[in-house]
ChimeraX commands (.cxc) that place a marker at each C-alpha (Angstrom):
marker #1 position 152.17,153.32,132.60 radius 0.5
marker #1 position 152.75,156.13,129.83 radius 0.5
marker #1 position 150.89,155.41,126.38 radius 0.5
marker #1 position 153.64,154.66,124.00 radius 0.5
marker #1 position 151.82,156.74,121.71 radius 0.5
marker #1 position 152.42,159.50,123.63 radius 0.5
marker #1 position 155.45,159.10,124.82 radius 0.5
marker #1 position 156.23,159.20,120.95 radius 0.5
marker #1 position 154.78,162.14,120.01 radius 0.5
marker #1 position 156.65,163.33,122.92 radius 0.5
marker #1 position 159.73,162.53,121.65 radius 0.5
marker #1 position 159.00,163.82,118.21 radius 0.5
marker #1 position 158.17,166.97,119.63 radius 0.5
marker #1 position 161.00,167.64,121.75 radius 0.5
marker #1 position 163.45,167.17,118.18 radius 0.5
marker #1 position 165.63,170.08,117.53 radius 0.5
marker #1 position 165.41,171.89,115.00 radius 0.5
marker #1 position 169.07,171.33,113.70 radius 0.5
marker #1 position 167.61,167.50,113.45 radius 0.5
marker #1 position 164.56,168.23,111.54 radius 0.5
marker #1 position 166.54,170.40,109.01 radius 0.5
marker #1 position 168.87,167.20,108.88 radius 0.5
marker #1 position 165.96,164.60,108.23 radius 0.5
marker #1 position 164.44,167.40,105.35 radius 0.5
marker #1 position 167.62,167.68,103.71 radius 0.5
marker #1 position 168.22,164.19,103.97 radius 0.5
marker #1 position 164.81,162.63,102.00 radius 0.5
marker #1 position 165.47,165.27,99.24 radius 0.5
marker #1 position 168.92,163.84,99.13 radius 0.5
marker #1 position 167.43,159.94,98.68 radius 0.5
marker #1 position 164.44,161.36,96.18 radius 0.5
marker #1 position 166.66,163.47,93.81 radius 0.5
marker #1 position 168.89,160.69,93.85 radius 0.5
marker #1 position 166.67,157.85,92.68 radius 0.5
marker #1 position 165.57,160.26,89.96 radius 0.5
marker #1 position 169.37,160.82,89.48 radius 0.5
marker #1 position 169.45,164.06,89.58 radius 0.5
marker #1 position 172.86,165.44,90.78 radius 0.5
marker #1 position 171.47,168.36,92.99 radius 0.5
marker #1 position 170.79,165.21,95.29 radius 0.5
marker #1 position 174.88,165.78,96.63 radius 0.5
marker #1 position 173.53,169.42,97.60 radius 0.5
marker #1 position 171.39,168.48,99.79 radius 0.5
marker #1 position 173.34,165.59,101.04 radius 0.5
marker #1 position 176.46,167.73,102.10 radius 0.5
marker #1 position 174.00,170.11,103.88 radius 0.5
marker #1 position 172.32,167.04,105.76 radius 0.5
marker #1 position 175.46,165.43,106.87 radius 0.5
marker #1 position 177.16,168.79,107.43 radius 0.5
marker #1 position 174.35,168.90,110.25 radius 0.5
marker #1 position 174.21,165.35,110.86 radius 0.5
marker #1 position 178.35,165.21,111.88 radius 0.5
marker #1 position 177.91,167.27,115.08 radius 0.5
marker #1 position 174.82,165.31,116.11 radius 0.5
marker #1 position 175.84,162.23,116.05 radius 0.5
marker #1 position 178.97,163.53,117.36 radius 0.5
marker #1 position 176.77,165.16,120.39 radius 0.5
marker #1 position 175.40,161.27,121.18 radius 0.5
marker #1 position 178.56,159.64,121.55 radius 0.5
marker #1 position 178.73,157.54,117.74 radius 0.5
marker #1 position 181.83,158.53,116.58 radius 0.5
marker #1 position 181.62,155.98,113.86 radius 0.5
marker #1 position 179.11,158.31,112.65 radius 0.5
marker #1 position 179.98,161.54,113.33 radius 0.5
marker #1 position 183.27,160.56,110.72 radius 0.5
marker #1 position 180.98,158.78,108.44 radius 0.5
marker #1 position 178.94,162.31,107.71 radius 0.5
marker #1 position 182.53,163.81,107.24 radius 0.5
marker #1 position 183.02,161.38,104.51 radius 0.5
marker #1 position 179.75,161.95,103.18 radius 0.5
marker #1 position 180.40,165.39,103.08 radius 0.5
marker #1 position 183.17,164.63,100.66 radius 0.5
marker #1 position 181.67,162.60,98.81 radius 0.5
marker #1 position 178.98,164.98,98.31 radius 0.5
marker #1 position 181.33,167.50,96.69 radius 0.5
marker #1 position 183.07,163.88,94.26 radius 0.5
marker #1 position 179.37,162.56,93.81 radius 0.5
marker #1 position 178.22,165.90,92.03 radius 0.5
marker #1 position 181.29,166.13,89.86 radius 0.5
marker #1 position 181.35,162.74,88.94 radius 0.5
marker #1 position 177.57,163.05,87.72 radius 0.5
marker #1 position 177.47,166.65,86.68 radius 0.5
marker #1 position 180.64,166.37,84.19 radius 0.5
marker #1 position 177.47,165.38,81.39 radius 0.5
marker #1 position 173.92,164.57,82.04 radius 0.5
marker #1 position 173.68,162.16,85.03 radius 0.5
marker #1 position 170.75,160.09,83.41 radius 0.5
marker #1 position 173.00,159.45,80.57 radius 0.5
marker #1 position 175.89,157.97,82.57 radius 0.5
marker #1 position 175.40,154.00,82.44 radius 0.5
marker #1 position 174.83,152.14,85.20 radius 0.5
marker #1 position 176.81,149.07,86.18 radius 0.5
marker #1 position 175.99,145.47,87.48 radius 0.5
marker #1 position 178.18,143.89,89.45 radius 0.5
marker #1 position 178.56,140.05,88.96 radius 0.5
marker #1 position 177.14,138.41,92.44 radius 0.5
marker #1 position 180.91,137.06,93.76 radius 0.5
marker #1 position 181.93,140.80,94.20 radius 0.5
marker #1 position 179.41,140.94,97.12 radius 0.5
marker #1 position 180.60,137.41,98.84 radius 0.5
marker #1 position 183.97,139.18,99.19 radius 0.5
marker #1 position 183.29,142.14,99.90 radius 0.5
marker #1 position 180.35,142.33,102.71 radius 0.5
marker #1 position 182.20,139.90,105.00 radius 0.5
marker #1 position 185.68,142.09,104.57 radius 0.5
marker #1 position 183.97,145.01,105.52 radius 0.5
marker #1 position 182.25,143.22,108.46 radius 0.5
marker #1 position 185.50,141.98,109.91 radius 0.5
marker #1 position 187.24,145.88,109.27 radius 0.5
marker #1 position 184.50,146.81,111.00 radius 0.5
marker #1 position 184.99,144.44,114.28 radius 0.5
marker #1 position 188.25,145.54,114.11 radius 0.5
marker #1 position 187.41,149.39,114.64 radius 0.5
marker #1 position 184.79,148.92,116.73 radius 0.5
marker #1 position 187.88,147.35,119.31 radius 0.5
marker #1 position 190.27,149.65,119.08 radius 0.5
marker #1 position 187.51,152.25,120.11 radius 0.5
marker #1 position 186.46,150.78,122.88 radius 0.5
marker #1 position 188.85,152.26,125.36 radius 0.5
marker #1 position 187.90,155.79,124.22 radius 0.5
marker #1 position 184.27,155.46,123.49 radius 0.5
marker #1 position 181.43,154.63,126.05 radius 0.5
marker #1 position 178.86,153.44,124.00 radius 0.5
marker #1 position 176.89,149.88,123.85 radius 0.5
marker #1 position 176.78,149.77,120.10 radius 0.5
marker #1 position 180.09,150.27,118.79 radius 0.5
marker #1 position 180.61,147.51,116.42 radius 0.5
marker #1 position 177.16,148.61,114.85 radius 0.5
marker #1 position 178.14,151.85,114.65 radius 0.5
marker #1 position 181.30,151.00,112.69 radius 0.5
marker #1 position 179.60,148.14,110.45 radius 0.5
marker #1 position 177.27,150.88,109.46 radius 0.5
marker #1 position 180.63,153.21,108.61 radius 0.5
marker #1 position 182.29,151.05,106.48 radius 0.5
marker #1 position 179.37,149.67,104.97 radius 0.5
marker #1 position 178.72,153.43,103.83 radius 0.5
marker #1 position 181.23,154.29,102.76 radius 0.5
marker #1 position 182.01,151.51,100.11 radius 0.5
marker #1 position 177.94,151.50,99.01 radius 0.5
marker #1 position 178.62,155.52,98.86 radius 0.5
marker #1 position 181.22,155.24,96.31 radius 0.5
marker #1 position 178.60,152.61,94.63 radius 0.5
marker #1 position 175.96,155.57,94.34 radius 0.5
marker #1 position 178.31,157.74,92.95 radius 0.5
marker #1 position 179.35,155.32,90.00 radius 0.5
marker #1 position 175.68,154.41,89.16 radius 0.5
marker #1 position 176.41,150.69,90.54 radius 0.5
marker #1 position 172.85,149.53,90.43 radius 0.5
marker #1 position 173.15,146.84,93.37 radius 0.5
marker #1 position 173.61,150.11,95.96 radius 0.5
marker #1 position 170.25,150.11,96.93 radius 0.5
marker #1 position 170.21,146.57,98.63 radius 0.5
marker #1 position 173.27,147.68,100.80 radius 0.5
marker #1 position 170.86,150.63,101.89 radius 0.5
marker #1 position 168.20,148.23,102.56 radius 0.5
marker #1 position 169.60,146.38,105.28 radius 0.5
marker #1 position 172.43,149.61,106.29 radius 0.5
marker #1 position 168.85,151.59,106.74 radius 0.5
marker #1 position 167.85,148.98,109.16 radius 0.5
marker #1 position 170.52,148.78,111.00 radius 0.5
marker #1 position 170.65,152.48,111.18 radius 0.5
marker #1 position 167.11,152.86,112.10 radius 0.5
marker #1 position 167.56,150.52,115.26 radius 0.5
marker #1 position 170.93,152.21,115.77 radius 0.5
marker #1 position 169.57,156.12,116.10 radius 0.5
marker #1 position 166.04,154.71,118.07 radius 0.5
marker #1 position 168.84,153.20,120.86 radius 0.5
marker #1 position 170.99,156.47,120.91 radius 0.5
marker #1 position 167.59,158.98,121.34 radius 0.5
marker #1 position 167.41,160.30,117.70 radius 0.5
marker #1 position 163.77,159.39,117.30 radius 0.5
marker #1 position 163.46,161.31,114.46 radius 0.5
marker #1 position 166.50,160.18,112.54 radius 0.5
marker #1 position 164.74,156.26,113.52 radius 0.5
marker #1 position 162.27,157.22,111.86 radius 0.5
marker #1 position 163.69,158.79,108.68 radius 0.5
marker #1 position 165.78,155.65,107.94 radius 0.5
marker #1 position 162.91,153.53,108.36 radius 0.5
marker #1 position 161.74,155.12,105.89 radius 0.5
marker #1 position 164.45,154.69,103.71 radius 0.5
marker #1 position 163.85,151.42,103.89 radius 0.5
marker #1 position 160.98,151.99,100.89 radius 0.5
marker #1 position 163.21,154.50,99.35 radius 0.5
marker #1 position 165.64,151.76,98.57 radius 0.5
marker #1 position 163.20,149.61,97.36 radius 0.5
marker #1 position 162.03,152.07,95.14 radius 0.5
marker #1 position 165.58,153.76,94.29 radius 0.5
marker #1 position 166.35,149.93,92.88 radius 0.5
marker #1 position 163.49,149.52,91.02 radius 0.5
marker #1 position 163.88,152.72,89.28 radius 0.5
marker #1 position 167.38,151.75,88.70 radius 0.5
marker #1 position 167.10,147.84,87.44 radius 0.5
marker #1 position 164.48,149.49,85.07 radius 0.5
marker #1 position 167.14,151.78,83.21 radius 0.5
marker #1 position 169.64,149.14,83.22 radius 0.5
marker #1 position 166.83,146.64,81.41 radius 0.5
marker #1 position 166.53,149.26,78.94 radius 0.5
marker #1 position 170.31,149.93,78.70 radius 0.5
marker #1 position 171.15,146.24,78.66 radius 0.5
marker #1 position 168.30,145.69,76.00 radius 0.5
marker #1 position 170.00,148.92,73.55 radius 0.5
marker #1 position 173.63,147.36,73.94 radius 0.5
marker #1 position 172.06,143.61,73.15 radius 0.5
marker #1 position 169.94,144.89,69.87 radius 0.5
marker #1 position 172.66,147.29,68.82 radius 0.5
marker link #1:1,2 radius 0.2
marker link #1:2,3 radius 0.2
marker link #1:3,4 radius 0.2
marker link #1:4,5 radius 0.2
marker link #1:5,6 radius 0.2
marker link #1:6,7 radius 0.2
marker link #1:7,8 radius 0.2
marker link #1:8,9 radius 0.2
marker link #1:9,10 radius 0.2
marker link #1:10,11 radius 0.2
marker link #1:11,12 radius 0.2
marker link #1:12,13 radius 0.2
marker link #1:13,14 radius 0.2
marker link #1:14,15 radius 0.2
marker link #1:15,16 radius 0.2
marker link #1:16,17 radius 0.2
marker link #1:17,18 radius 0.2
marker link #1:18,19 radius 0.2
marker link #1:19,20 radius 0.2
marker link #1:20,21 radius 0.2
marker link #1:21,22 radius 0.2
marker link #1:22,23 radius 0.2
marker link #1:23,24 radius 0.2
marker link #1:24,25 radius 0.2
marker link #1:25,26 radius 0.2
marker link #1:26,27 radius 0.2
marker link #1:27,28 radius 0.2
marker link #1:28,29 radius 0.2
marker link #1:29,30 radius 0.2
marker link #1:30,31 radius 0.2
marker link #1:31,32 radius 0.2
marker link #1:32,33 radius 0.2
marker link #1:33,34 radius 0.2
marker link #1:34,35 radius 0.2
marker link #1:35,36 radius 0.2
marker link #1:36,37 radius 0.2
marker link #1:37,38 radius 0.2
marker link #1:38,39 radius 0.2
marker link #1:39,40 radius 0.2
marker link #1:40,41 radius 0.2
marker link #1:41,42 radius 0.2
marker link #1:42,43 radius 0.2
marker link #1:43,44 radius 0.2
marker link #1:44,45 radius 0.2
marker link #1:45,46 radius 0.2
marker link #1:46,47 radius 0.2
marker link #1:47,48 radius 0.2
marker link #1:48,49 radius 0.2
marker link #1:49,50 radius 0.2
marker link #1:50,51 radius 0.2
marker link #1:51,52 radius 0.2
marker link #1:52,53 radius 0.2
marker link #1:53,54 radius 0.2
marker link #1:54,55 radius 0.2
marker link #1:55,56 radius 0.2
marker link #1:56,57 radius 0.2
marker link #1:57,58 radius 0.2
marker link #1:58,59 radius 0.2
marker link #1:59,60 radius 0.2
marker link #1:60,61 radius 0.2
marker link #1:61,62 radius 0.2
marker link #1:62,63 radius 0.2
marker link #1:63,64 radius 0.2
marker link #1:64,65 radius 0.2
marker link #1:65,66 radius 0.2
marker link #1:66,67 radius 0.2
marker link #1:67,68 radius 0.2
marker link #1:68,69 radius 0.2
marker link #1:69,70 radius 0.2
marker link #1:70,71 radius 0.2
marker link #1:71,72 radius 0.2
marker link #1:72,73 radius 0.2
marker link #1:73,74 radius 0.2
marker link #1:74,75 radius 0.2
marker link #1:75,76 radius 0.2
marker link #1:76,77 radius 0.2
marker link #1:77,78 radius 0.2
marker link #1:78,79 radius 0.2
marker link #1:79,80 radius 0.2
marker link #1:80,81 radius 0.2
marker link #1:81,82 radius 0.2
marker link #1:82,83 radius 0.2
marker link #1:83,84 radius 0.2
marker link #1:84,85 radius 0.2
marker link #1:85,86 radius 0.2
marker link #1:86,87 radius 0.2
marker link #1:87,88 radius 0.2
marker link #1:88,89 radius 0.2
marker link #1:89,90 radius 0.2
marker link #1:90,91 radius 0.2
marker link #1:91,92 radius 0.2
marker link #1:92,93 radius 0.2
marker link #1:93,94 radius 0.2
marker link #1:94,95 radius 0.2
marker link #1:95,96 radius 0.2
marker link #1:96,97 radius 0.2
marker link #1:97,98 radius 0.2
marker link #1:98,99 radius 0.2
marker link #1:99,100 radius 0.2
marker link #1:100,101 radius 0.2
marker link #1:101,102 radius 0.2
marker link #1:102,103 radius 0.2
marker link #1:103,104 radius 0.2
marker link #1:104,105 radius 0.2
marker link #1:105,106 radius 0.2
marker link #1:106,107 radius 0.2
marker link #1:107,108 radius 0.2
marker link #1:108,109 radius 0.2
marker link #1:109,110 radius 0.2
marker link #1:110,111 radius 0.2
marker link #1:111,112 radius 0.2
marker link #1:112,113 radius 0.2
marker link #1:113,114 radius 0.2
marker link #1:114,115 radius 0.2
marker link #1:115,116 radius 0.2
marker link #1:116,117 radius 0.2
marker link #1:117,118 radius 0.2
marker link #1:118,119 radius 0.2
marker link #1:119,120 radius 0.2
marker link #1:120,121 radius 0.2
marker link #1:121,122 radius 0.2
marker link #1:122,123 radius 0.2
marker link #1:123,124 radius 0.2
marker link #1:124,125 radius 0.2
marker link #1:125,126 radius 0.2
marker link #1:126,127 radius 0.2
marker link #1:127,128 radius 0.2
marker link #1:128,129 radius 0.2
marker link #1:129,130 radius 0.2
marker link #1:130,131 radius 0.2
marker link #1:131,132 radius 0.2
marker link #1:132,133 radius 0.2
marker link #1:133,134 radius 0.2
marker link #1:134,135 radius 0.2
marker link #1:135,136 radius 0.2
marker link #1:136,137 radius 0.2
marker link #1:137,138 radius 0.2
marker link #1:138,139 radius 0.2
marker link #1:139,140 radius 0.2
marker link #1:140,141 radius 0.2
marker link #1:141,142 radius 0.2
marker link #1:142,143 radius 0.2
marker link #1:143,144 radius 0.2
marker link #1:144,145 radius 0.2
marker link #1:145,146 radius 0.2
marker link #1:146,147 radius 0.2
marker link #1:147,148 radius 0.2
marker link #1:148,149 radius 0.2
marker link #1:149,150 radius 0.2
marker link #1:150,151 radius 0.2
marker link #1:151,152 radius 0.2
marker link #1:152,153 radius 0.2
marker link #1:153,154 radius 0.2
marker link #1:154,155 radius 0.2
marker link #1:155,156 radius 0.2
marker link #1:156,157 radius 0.2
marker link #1:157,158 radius 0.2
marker link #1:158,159 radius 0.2
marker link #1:159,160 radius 0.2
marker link #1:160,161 radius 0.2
marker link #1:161,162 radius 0.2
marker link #1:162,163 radius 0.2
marker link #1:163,164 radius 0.2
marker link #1:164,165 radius 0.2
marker link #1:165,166 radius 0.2
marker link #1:166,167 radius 0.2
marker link #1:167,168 radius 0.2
marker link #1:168,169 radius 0.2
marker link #1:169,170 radius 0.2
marker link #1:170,171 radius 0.2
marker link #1:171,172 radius 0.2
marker link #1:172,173 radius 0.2
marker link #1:173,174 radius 0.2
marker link #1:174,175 radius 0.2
marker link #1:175,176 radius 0.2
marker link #1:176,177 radius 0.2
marker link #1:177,178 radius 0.2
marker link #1:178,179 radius 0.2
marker link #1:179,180 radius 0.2
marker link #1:180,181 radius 0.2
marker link #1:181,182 radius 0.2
marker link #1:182,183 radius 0.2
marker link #1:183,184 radius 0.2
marker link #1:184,185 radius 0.2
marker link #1:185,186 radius 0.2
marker link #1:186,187 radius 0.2
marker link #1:187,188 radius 0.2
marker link #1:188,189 radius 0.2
marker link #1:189,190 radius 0.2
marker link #1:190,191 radius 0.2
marker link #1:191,192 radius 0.2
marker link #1:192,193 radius 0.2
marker link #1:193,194 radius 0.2
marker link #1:194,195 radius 0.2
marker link #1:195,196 radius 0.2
marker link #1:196,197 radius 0.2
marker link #1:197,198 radius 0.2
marker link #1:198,199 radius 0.2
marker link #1:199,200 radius 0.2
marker link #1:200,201 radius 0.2
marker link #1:201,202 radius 0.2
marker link #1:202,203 radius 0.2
marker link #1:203,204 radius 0.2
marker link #1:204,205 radius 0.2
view
């Protein structure tokens, strides 16, 4: 029987390059942007510039179109902070009911894509794959208006996503949103800190 240990290292030694640039490009991404600090979308378009044709590559086409998003969103997420400082753009809270209607209506969008793939797509995971797509996207457009309660969607997307790579052979990429995991932990923290302090100002003022 192989040591799993090994068979690990193996694994990790047999990444491409193109997906160790990705993973690089992709924790300076989630570190400049828990600092807010715009050049985060740089590296983020780079990443999922890279990221597109290898999930593409692995059959997850939900995906592969999610990094074309991102992509996007890279280019909206820097304007949208860099028009003035982005530590002095407020963050937002949104009341808890927003979240009862809106993870379940992305859940059932996804189920939805995830059948109308299934005739083109051979792939086991497909209504993971999408779940993880729309989730994105909507907790994307979250990050990019300072909506503090983005980084518990990350928690459990980055879990999902972890277990989702590890089953399609991107060890690597496993491993890089498991560790995202913390980042979001920390990337709230940071946040609900600055809103305390914002929410405090606007109270005494």
């Amino acid at each position: 029987m192989n040591n799993p240990a090994d068979a690990f290292i193996a694994q990790l030694a047999a990444t491409s390059l193109l997906e160790w640039m990705a993973v690089i490009l992709a924790l300076g991404y989630v570190w400049l942007a828990a600092r807010q600090n715009a050049w985060c979308w740089l590296c983020a378009f780079l990443s999922t510039a890279i990221y597109t044709w290898l999930f593409w590559q692995v059959t997850l086409p939900f995906q592969a179109a999610l990094n074309v998003f991102y992509m996007i969103m890279a280019g909206y997420g820097y304007y949208h902070w860099g028009k003035d400082r982005s530590e002095s753009r407020p963050l937002h809270n949104w009341p808890w009911w927003y979240h009862l209607f809106i993870v379940p209506a992305l859940l059932l969008l996804a189920w939805g894509l995830s059948r109308l793939a299934e005739g083109q797509f051979n792939s086991d995971h497909l209504w993971l794959d999408a779940s993880i797509q729309v989730l994105s996207v909507v907790t994307t457009f979250m990050v990019a208006h300072k909506v503090l309660q983005n980084w518990l969607y990350w928690f459990f997307i980055n879990i999902a996503s972890a277990y989702l790579y590890a089953q399609s052979g991107l060890l690597l990429s496993a491993c890089l949103f498991a560790g995202y995991v913390v980042f979001s932990v920390y990337g709230y923290y940071q946040w609900q800190q600055q809103w305390k302090v914002q929410h405090a100002t606007r109270v005494f003022n």
